[in-house]
N, C-alpha and C positions, 0 to 999 in steps of 0.2 A: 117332091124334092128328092134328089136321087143322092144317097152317102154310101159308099166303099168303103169298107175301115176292113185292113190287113192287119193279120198277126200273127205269129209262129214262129219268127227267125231266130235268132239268134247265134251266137260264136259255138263255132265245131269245128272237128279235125277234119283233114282231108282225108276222105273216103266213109266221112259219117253219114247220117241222114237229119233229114228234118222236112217237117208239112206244115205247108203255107195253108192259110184259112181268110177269104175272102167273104166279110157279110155285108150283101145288096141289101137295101132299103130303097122304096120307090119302085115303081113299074118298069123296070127297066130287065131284071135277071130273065125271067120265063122266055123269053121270044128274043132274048137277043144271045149271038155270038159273044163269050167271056173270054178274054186273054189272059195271062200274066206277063208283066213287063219286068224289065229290071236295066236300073242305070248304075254302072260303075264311076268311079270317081273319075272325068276327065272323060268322061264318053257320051256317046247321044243314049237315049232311051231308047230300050229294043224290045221286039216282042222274043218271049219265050217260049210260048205254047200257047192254044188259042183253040177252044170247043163251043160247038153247035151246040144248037138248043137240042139239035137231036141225038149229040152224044158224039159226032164225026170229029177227029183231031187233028193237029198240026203242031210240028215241033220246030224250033231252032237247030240247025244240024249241029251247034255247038253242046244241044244236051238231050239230042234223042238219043234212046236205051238208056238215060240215067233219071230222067224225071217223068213224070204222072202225072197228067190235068183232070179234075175230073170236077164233077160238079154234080149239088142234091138240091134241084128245083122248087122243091116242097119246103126247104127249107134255105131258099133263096143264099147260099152257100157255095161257091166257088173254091177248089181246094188245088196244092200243087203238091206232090209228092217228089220230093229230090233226093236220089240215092248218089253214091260215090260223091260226091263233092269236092270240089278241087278249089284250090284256090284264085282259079280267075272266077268262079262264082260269086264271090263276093261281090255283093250289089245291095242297092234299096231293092225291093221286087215291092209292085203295085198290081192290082187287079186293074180292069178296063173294061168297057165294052172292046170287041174287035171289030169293024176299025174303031183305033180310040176316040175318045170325045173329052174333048178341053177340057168341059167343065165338072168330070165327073172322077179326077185324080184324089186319091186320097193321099195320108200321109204313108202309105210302105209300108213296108217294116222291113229292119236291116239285118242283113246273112252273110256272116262272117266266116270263111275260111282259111284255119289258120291253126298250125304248131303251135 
């Protein structure tokens, strides 16, 4: 049985930081491509960034040179490192396999950018 449970976010100012922490349970992290999602109020869900099992990456151009994907196999751990932050950041962000998979959403965890 495969569980995703996110956690880290929370309310910051713009141009703060904060790191997303993604723990896989299930055979699924080792061998598969990991993304981060994140849905705003009123919008589709999108990827954000998304890394191989062998470490190769891909960003949104909406937050490349500001966020960091990275991932500790060994410790079935997915992580997101977000610097300058702005306020259209604000989102749930979810972890995922890439491409996603229905039944494998957790609940997010929510990143608030804001004065």
């Amino acid at each position: 049985q495969v569980q995703l449970v996110e956690s880290g976010g929370g309310l910051v100012q713009p141009g703060g930081s904060l790191r997303l922490s993604c723990k896989a349970s299930g055979n699924i992290f080792s061998i598969n491509t990991m993304g981060w999602y994140r849905q705003a109020p009123g919008k589709q869900r999108e990827l954000v960034a998304r890394i191989t099992s062998g470490g190769s990456t891909y960003y949104a151009d909406s937050v490349k040179g500001r966020f960091t994907i990275s991932r500790d196999n060994a410790k079935n751990t997915l992580y997101l490192q977000m610097n300058s932050l702005k306020p259209e950041d604000t989102a749930i962000y979810y972890c995922n396999t890439a491409p996603r998979a229905a039944g494998y959403w957790g609940r997010g965890t929510q990143v608030t950018v804001s004065s």
